[in-house]
Every structure is written in C-alpha cells, then in structure tokens.
C-alpha positions as CSV (number, residue, x, y, z in Angstrom):
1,X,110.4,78.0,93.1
2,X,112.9,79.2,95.0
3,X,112.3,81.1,98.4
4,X,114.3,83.6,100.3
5,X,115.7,82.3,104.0
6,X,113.7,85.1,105.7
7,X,115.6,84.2,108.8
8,X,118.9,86.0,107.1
9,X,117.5,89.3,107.4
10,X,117.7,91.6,110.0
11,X,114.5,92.3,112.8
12,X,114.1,95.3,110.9
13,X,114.7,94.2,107.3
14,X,112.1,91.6,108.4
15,X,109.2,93.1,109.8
16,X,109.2,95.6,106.7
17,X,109.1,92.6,104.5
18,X,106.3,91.3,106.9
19,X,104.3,94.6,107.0
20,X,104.1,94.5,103.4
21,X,102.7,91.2,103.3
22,X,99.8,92.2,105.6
23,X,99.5,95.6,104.0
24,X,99.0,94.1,100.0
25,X,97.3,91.1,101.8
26,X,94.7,92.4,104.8
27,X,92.4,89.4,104.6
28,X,95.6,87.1,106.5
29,X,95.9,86.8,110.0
30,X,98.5,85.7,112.0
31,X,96.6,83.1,114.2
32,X,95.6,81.6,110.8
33,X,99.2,80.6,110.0
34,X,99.2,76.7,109.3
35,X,95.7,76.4,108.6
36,X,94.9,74.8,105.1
37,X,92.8,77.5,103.4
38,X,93.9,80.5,105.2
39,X,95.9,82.5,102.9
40,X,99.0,81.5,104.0
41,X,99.2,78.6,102.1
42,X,98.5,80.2,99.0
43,X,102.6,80.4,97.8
44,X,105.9,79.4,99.4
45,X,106.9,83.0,100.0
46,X,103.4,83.7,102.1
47,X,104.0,80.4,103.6
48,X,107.6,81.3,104.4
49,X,106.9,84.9,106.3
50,X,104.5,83.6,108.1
51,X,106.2,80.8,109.1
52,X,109.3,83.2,110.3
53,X,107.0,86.0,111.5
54,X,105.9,83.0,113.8
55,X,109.6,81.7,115.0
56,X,110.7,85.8,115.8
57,X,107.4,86.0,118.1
58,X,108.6,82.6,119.6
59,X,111.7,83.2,120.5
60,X,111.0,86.9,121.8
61,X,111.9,89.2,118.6
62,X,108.5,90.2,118.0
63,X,106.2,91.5,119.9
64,X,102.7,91.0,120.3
65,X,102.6,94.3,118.1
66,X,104.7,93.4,115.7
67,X,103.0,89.8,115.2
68,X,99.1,91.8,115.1
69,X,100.4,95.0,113.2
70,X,97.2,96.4,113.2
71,X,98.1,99.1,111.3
72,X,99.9,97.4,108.4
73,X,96.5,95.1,107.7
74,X,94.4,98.6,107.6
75,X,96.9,100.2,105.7
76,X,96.1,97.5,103.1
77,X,92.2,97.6,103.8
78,X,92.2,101.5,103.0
79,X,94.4,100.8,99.1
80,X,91.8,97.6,98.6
C-alpha cells in the first residue's frame, strides 16, 4: 500500500487531514503514537499522520492545541 508524504501538505491542508483522523477515530491519542496496540498502528496511513502530526509538534508547527485537538476527538465521540 501506498501512502501519501503527509509532509507535502500545507500546516493547514495537514491539520484538517489530522482532525479528521481524530474526529472518525476518538479512541487514539496522541501520546499513544508508537505504542504497539494503540491504534496507531492499525494501517500505514494512521501510522503515517501520526507519525507527521508528531514531527510538526517537534519542530514548532503545532501547537500543543493542535497536537490534543480536544475538539476534533469529541466531535468524533458525539457521531460514534
């Protein structure tokens, strides 16, 4: 399977592509990323956002808000 470089897209393009993810999947959370069994490892593409939602919030792009988007993951709660 092929997977998008996530890094190609814009902050913005991004973090609606990362919203989503938490949004149509509220059980992951951030601070699980690279944990076998978390969620994030369930597909390349899961594994992929997090894995770039985690090099933007290193190198200063995101934010602590935009790494915890609260409101995304109960978003996603609210349509489960």
């Amino acid at each position: 399977m092929s997977v998008m470089d996530y890094s190609e897209l814009s902050t913005e393009a991004f973090q609606a592509v990362y919203r989503t993810v938490l949004g149509l999947c509220p059980g992951l959370h951030p601070d699980d990323f690279g944990e076998e069994g978390s969620g994030w490892d369930d597909s390349p593409v899961l594994e992929a956002v997090g894995e770039e939602a985690w090099r933007r919030y290193e190198t200063g792009e995101f934010s602590d808000e935009d790494l915890y988007d609260v409101e995304a993951q109960r978003a996603g709660f609210k349509g489960a």
